[in-house]
DOMIMI-775211 format. One record per residue (C-alpha): residue number from 1; residue in one letter; x, y, z. Coordinates in pm, 1 decimal, decimal comma, padded with zeros to 6 digits. Example, Ala and Ser with C-alpha at 12.3 -4.5 7.8 and 13.67 -1.06 7.14 Angstrom:
// DOMIMI-775211
R pos code       c1       c2       c3
R   1    A  01230,0 -00450,0  00780,0
R   2    S  01367,0 -00106,0  00714,0
This chain:
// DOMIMI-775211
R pos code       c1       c2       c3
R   1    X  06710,9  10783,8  08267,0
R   2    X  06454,4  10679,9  08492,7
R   3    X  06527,4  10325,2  08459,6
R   4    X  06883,2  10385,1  08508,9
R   5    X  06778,3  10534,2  08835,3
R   6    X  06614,6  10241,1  08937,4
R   7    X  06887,5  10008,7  08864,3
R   8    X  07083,1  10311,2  09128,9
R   9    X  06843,2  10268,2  09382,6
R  10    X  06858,4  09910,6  09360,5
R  11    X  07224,0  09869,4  09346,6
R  12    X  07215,5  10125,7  09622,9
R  13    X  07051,5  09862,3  09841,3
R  14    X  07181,3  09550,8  09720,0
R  15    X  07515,8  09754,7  09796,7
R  16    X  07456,8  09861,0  10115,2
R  17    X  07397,1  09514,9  10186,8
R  18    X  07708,1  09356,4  10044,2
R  19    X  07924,6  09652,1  10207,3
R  20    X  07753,7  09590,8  10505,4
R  21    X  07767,3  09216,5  10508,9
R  22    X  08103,5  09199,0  10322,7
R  23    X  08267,1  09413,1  10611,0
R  24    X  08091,8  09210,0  10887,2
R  25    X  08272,1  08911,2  10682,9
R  26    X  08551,0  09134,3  10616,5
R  27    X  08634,0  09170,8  10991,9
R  28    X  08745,3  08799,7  10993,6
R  29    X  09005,8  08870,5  10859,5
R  30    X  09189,2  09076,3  11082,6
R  31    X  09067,1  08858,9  11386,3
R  32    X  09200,9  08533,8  11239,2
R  33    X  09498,9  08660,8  11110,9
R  34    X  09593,6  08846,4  11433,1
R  35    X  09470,4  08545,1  11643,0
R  36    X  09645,6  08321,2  11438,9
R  37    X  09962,6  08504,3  11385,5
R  38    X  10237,7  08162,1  11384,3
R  39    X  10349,1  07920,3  11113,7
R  40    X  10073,9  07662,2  11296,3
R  41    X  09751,3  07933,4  11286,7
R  42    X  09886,1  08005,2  10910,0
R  43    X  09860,9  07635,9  10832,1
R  44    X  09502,2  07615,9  10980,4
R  45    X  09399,2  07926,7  10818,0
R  46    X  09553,3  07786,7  10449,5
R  47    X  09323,2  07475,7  10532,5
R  48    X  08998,3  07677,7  10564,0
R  49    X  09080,0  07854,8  10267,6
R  50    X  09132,9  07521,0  10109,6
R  51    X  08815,8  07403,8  10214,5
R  52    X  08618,3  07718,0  10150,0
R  53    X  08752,4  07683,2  09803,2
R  54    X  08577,9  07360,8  09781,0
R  55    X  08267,1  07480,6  09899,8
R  56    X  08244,2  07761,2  09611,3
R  57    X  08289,9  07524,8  09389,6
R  58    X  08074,6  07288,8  09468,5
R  59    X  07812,0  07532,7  09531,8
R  60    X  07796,6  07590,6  09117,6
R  61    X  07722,5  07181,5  09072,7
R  62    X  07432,1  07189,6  09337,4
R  63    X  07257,7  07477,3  09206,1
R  64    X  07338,5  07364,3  08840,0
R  65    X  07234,8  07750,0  08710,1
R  66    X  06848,1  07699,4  08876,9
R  67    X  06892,2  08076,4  09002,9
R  68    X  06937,7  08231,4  08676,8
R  69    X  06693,9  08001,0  08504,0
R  70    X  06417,8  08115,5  08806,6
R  71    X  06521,2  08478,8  08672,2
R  72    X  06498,4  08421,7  08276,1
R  73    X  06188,6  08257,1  08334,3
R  74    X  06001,2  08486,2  08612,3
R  75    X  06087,9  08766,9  08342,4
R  76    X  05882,4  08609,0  08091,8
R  77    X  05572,9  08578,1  08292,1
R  78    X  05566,8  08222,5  08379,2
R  79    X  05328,6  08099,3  08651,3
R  80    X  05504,7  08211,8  08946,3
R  81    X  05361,4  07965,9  09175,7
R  82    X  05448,9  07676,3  08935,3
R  83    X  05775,6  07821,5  08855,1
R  84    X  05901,6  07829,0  09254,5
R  85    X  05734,9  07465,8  09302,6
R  86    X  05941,4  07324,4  09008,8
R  87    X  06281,1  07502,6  09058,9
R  88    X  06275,2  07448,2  09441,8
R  89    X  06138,7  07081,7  09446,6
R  90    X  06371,8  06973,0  09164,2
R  91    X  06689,1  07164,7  09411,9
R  92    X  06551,1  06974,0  09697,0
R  93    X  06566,6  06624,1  09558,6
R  94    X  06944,3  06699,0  09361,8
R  95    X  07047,5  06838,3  09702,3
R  96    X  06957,5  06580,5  09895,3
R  97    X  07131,6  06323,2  09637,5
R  98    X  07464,6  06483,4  09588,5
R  99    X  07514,1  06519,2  09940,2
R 100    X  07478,7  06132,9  10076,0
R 101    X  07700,5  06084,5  09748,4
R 102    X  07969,7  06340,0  09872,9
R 103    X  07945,1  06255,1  10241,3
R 104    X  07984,7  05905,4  10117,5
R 105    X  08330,0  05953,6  09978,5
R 106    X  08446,9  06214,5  10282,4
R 107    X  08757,8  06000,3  10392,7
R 108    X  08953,4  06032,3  10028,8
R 109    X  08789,0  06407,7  09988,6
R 110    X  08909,7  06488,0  10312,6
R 111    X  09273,0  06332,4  10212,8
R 112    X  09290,4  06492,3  09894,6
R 113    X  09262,8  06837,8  10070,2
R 114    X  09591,7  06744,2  10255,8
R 115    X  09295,1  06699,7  10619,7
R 116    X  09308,2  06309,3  10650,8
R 117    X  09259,3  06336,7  10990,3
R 118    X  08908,7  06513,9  11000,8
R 119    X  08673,2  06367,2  10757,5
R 120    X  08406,4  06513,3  10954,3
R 121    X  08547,0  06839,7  10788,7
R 122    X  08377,5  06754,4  10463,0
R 123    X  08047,7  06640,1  10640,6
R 124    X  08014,2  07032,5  10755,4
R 125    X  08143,4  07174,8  10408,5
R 126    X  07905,1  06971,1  10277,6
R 127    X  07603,5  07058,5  10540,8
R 128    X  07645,0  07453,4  10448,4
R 129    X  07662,9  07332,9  10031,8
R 130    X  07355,6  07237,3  10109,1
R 131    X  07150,1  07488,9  10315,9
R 132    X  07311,5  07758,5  10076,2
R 133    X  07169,9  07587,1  09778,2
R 134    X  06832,5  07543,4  09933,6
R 135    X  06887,1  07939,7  10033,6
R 136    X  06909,7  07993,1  09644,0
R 137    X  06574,6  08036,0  09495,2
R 138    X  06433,0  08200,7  09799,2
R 139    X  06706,1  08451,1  09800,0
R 140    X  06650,9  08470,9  09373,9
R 141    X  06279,5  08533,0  09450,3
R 142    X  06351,8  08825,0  09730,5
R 143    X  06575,9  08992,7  09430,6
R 144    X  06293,4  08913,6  09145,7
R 145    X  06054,9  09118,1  09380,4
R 146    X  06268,7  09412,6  09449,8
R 147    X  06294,9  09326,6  09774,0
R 148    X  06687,8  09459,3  09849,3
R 149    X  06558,9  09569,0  10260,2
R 150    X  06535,7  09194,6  10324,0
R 151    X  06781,5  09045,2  10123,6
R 152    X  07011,0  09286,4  10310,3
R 153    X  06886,3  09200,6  10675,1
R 154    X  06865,5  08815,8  10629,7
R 155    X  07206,1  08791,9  10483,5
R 156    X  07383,8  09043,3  10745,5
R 157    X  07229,6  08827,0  11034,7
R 158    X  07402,4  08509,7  10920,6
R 159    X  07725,2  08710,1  10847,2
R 160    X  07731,2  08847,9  11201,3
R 161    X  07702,0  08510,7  11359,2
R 162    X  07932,7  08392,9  11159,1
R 163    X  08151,8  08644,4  11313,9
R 164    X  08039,9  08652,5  11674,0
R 165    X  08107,6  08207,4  11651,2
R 166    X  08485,5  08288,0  11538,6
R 167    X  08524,1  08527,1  11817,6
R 168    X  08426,8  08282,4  12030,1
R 169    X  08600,8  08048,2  11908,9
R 170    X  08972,3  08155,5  11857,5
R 171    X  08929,1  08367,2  12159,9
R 172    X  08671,1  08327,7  12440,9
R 173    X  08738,3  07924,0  12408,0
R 174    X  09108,5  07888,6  12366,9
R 175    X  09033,5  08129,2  12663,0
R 176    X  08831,4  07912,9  12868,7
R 177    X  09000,8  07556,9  12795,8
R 178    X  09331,8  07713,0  12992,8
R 179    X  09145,9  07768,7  13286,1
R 180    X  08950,4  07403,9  13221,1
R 181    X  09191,5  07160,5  13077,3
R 182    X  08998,4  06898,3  13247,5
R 183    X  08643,5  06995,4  13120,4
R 184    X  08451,2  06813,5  12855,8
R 185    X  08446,9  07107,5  12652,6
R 186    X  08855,5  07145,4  12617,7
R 187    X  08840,3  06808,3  12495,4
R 188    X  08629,5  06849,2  12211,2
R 189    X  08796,3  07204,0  12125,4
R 190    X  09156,6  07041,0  12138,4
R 191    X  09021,6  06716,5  11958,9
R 192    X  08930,4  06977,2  11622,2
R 193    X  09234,0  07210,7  11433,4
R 194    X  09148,7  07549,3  11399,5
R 195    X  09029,7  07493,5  11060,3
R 196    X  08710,8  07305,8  11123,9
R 197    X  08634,2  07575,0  11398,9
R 198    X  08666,8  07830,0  11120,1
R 199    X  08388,2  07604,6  10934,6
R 200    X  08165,7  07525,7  11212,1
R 201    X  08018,7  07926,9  11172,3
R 202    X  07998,9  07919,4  10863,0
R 203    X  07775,5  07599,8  10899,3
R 204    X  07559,6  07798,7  11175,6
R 205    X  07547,6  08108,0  10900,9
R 206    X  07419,9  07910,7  10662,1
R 207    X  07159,3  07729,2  10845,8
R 208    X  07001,3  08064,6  11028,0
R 209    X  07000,8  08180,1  10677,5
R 210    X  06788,5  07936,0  10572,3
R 211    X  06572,6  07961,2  10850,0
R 212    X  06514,3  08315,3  10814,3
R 213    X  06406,2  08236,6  10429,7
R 214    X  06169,7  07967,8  10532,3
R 215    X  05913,1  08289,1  10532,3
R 216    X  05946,0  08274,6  10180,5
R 217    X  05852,9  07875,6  10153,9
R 218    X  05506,6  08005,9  10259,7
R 219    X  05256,4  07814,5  10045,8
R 220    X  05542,2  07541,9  09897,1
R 221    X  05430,7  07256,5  09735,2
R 222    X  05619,9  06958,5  09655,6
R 223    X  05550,8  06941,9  09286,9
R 224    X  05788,0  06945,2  08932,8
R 225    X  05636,7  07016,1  08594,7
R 226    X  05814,5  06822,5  08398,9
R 227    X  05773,7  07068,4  08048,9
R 228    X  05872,8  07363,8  08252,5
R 229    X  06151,2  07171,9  08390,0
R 230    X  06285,4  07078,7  08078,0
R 231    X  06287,2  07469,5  07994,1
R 232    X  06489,6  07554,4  08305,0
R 233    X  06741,5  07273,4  08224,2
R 234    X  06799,5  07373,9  07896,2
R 235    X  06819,6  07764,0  07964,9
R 236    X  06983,9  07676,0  08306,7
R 237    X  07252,6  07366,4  08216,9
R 238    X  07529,2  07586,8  08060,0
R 239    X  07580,6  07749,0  08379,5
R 240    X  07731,4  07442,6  08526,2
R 241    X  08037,9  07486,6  08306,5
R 242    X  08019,0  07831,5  08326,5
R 243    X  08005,4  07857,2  08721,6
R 244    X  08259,8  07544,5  08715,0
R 245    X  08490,6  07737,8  08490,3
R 246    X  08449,0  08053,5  08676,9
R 247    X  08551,9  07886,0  09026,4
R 248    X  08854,6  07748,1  08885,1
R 249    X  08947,0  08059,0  08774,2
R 250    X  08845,0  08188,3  09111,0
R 251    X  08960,6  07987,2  09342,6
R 252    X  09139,8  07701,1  09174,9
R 253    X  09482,8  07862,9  09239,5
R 254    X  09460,2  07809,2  09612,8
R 255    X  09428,0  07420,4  09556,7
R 256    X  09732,3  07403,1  09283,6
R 257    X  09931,1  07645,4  09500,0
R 258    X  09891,8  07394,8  09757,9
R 259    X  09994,4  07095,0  09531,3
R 260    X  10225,5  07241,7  09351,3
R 261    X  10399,6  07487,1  09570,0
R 262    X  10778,5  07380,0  09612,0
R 263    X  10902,8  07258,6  10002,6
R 264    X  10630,7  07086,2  10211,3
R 265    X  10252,0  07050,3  10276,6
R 266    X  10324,2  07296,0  10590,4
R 267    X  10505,7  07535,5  10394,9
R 268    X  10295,4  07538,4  10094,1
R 269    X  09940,9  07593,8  10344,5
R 270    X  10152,1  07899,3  10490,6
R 271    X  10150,2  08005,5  10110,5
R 272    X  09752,5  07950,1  10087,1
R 273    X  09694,3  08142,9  10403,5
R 274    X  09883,9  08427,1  10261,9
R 275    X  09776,7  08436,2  09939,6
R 276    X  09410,1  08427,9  10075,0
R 277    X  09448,1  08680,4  10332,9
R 278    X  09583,3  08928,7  09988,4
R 279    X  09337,7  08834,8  09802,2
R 280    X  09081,2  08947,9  10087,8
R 281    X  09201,8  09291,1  10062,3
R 282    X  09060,3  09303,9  09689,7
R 283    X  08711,7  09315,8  09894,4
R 284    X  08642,8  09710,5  09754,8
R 285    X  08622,3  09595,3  09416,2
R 286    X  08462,9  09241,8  09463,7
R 287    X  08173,3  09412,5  09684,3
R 288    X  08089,8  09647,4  09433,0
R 289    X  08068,7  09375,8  09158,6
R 290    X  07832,7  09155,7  09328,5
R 291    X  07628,6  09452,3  09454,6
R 292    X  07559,0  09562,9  09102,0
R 293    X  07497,1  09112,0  08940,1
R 294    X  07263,3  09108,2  09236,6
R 295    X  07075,2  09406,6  09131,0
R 296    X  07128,0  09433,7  08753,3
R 297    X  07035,0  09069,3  08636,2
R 298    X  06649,8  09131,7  08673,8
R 299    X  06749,3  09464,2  08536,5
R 300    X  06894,5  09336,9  08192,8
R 301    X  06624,3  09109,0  08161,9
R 302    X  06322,5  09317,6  08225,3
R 303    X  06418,8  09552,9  07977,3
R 304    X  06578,1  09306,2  07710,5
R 305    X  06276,9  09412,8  07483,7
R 306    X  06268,4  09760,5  07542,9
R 307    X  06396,9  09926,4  07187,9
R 308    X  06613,5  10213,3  07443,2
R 309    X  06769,1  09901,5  07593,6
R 310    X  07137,0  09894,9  07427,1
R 311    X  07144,3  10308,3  07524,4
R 312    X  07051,8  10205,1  07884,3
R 313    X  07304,9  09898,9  07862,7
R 314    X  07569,4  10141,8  07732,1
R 315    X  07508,2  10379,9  08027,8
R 316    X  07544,5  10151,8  08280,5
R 317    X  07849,2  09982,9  08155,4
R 318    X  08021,0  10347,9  08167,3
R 319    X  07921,6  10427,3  08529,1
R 320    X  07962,7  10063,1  08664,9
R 321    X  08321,3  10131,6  08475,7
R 322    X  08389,3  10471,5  08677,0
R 323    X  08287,7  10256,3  08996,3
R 324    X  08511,5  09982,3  08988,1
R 325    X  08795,9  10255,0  08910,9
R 326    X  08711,9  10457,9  09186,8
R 327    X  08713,0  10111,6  09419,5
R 328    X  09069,0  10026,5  09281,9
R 329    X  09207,2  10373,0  09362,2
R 330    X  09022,0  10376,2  09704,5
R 331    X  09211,5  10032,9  09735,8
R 332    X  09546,0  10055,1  09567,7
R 333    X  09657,4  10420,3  09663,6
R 334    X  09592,8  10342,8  10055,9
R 335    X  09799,2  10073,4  10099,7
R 336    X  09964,2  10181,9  10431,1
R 337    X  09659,4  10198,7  10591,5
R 338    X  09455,5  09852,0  10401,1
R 339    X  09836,9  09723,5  10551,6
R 340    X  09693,7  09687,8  10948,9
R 341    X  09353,9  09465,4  10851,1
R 342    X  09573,8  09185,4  10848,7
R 343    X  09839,3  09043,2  11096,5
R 344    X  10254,7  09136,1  10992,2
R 345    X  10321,7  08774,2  10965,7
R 346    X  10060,9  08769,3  10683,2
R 347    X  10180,2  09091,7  10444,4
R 348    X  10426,9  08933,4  10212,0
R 349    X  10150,8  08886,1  10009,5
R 350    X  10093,8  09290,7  09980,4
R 351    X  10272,7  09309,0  09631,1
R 352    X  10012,5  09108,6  09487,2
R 353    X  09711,8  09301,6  09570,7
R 354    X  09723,6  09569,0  09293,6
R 355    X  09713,5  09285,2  09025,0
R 356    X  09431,3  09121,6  09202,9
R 357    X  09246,8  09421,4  09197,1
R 358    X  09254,4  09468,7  08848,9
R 359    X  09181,6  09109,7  08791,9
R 360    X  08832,5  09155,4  08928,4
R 361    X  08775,3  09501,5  08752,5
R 362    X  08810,5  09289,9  08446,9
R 363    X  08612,1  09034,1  08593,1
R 364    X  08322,4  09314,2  08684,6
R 365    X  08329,0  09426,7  08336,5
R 366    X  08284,7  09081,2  08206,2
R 367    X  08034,6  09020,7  08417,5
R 368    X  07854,2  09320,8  08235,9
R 369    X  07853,6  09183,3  07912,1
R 370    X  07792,8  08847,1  07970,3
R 371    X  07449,5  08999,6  08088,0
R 372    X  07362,2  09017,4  07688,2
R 373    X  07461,0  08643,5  07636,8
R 374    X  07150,4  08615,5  07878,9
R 375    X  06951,7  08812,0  07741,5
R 376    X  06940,3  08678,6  07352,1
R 377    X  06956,6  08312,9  07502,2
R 378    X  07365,0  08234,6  07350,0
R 379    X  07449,2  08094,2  07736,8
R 380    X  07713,9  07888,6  07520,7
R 381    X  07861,0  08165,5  07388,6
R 382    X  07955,5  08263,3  07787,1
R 383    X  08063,0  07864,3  07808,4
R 384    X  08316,0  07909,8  07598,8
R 385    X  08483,4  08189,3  07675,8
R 386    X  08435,7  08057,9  08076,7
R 387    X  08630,0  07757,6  07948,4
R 388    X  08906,5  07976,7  07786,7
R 389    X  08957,7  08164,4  08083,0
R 390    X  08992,6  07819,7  08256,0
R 391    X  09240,3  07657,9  08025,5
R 392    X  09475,7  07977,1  08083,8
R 393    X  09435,9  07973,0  08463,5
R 394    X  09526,9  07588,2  08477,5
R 395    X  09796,3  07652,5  08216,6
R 396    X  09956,7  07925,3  08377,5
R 397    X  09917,0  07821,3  08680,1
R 398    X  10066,5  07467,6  08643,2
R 399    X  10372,5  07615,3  08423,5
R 400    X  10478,8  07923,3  08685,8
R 401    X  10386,5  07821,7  09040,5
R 402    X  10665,8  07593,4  09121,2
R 403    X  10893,5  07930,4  09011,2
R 404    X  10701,7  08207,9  09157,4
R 405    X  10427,2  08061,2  09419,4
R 406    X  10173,2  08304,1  09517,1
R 407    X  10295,3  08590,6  09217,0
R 408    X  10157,6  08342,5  08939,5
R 409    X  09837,3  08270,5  09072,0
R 410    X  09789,9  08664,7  09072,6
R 411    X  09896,3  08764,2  08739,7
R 412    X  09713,6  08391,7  08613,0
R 413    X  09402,4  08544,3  08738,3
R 414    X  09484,6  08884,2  08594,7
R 415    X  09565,6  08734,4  08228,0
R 416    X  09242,0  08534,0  08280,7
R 417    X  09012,9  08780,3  08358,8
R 418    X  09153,7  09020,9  08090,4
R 419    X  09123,3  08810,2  07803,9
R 420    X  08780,4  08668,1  07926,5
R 421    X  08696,5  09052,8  07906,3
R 422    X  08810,2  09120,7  07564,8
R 423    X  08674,1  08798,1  07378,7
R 424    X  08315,0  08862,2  07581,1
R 425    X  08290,5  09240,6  07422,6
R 426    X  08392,6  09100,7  07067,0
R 427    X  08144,7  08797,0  07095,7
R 428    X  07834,6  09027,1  07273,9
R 429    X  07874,5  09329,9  07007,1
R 430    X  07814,9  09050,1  06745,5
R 431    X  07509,5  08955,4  06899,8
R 432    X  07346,8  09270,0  07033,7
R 433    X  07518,0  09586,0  06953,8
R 434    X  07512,0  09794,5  07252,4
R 435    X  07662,4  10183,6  07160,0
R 436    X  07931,4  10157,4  07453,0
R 437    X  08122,9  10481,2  07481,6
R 438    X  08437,4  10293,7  07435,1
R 439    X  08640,9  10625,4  07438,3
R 440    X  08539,1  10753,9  07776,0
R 441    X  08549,7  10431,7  07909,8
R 442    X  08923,6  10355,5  07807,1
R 443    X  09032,1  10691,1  07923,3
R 444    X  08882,1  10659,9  08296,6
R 445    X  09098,3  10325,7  08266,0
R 446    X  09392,0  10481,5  08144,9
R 447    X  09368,5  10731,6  08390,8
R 448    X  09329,0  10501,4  08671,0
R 449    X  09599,9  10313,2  08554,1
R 450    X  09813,9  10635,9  08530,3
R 451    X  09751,1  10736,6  08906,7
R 452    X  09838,4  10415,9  09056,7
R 453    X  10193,1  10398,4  08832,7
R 454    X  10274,5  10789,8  08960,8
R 455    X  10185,4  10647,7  09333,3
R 456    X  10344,1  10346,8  09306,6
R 457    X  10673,1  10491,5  09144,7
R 458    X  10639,5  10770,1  09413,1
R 459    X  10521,5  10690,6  09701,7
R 460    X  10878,3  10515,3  09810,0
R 461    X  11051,5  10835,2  09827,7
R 462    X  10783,5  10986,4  10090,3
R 463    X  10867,7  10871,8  10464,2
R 464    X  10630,5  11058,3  10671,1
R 465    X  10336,0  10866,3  10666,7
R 466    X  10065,2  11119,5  10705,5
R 467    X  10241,9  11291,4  10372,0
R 468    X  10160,5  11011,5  10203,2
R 469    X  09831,8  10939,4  10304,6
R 470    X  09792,0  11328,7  10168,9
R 471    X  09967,6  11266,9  09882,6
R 472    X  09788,6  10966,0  09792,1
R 473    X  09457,2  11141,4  09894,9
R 474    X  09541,5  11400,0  09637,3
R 475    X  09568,0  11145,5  09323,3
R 476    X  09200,7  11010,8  09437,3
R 477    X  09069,9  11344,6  09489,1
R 478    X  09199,3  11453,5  09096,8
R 479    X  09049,8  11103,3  08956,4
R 480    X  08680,2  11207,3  09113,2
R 481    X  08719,7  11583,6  08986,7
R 482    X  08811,1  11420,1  08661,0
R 483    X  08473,7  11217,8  08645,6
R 484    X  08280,2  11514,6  08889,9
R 485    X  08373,2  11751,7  08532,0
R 486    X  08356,0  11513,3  08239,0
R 487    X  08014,5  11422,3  08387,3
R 488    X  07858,0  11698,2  08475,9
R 489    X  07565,6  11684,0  08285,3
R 490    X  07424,3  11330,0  08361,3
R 491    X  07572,3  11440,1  08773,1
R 492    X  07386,5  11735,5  08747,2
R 493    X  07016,4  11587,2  08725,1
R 494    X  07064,4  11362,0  09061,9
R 495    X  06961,7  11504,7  09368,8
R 496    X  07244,3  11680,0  09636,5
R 497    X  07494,6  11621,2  09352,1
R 498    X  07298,2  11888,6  09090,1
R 499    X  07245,9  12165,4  09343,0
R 500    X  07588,8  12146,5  09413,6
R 501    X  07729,2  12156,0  09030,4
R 502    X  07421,8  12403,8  08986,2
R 503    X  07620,2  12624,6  09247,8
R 504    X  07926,7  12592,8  09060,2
């Protein structure tokens, strides 16, 4: 139990953080989609999507699994000087490689993305690539340490310029160039689409990022060993595919939907800007999934030899579980209120959220088990089923998005993520049998699943919409009395939450 509180305290922090920082991110949302309300601010913001797509997956190839290597490895006890030396120098030199090689080929990059006109556009893309990946072992180190108060501060600072620069942007300069349509300053603005001044923070995030890090490149030396490298590669390699696999399944379907989306390119980046704008709604169940990876990888691997480890691993499987269920609820059942972060020209893309939502639950609970693959060293075993997941994304994708646009890259991710999540628990219990309470687990599932059918059958014959804020309210408030009661006596020996059940 007391380790279990740790991993709480840590995921506390590490999610108090990514709610924090999320949200900060989170608020550009509404500002771009109300500031770019027309068919020509919905193209620009289906570019940056576009683009931003790119950049995630490109961001697996640079780091080429280095950060979870640095983990497996500072969990064994390797020389922790050596061990930063040899995983940062070897990121430095790869960085610096890739990125002439990328910037080199900008023009037919930058037509591929449907942006022919602003090859510059992959310059920046490839500028925060870079500082993110150099903001990768750093960060891994900060999380190694159990250092979440820092983490959280250095990543909310870039977040919040990143949001103050897009303010000024979309607002204070379109703003300022109507009152100076002479000045050197409206020509640059008007010479860029809104797009690249959507990147341009994100370029200034990433670079005070890694500037607030460089605390942590205190006593750096420029030096690889080339035995200990070989270890990281080898431990560290199958992550390429994995992460590679994982972004197409992540973010792939803006880039088909774009390709393959019937009508024209403007039409089809309209799409893309929807589509993206639903998917950013899904943010209450994505937050709490990488709040707990960032906190519960040095978890799982600090206590992969402890003989109470598969109890532990059951435990927090159940509660992670209950988590994501509450988060889909909290999500799904307030709809008419989520309805106002974005801009009406962008809500046609509402229906889709639900199935989005449960796409990353299953995602979360993959994520989970794909901790043991780390653990007993079978990375390939998480390659595979990565791959799988990728084959059905492409496949579905490529077969149903000329029919149904945006609706197939939704229930493509769903399928995905829900088969990824079934072969994962079949492969892992093979390899490390962990006691899950597979029971309790399925019926906090089915009973999520449950609510949101009686509110989403339901909720069309309320009008008022303070009645169905209550009424919605209610079907939360019986899911957490369902968990408060089935639960009561792990609840009742955490602090507030015991006296309160011990008053009961």
């Amino acid at each position: 139990m007391s380790q279990l509180k740790k991993l709480a305290s840590q995921t506390v922090w590490y999610g108090l953080s990514n709610i924090a920082a999320r949200f900060i991110f989170f608020l550009q949302t509404p500002i771009v989609t109300y500031l770019l309300p027309d068919a020509k601010g919905q193209q620009a913001y289906g570019e940056f999507t576009i683009l931003y797509s790119g950049i995630s997956l490109l961001n697996i190839l640079f780091t080429y699994g280095m950060e979870t290597a640095y983990f497996r490895f500072a969990a064994k006890k390797e020389d922790p000087e050596k061990l930063f030396n040899t995983s940062v120098s070897t990121l430095l030199f790869s960085t610096i490689c890739l990125s002439l090689l990328f910037i080199a080929f900008r023009a037919p990059i930058a037509r591929f993305i449907e942006q022919p006109g602003h090859p510059e556009y992959v310059t920046w893309a490839i500028l925060i690539i870079a500082f993110d990946t150099l903001s990768a072992i750093p960060f891994a180190r900060l999380r190694q340490q159990g250092r979440p108060r820092m983490y959280a501060a250095i990543k909310i600072a870039g977040i919040l310029l990143n949001l103050l620069l897009t303010v000024f942007f979309l607002y204070f300069s379109a703003r300022y160039i109507t009152a100076h349509p002479d000045s050197a300053y409206a020509g640059w603005y008007q010479s860029h689409s809104k797009s690249g001044l959507l990147l341009l923070p994100n370029v200034a995030q990433s670079a005070l990022t890694l500037l607030l890090l460089s605390g942590e490149w205190k006593g750096f030396r420029l030096s690889v060993d080339k035995e200990l490298l070989g270890r990281l590669w080898r431990f560290g390699s199958p992550m390429i595919i994995i992460g590679l696999g994982g972004m197409i399944n992540e973010t792939m379907d803006r880039m088909m939907l774009l390709k393959l989306f019937p009508g024209d390119q403007e039409a089809a980046k309209i799409q893309v800007a929807i589509y993206g704008a639903a998917y950013r709604i899904s943010i209450f169940v994505t937050l709490f999934i990488q709040a707990f990876r960032m906190s519960a990888e040095p978890f799982f691997f600090s206590q992969a030899e402890d003989r109470n480890a598969p109890s532990a691993y059951a435990q927090v499987m159940k509660w992670f579980v209950i988590t994501l269920c509450i988060a889909f609820l909290f999500t799904s059942l307030y709809m008419d209120i989520w309805q106002y972060i974005i801009s009406p020209s962008y809500r046609k893309g509402l229906h889709v959220v639900p199935v989005l939502l449960f796409a990353n639950l299953c995602l979360g609970v993959y994520y989970n088990l794909t901790a043991i693959f780390k653990v007993t060293d079978h990375m390939r075993q998480a390659t595979m089923i990565t791959l799988m997941g990728a084959a059905i994304t492409l496949i579905i994708n490529f077969r149903f998005i000329p029919e149904y646009g945006m609706e197939a890259c939704a229930w493509a991710t769903c399928i995905c993520y829900f088969s990824m999540m079934v072969v994962a628990y079949w492969r892992a219990q093979r390899l490390f049998a962990v006691p899950y309470p597979v029971r309790t687990i399925g019926f906090y599932l089915g009973l999520m699943l449950c609510l949101f059918f009686i509110h989403y059958l339901s909720i069309p014959l309320i009008d008022n919409f303070l009645l169905r804020i209550v009424y919605s309210s209610l079907l939360f408030f019986a899911f957490g009395m369902t968990v408060l009661y089935r639960e009561r006596s792990t609840l009742s020996q955490l602090p507030f939450i015991g006296k309160y059940l011990s008053n009961k």
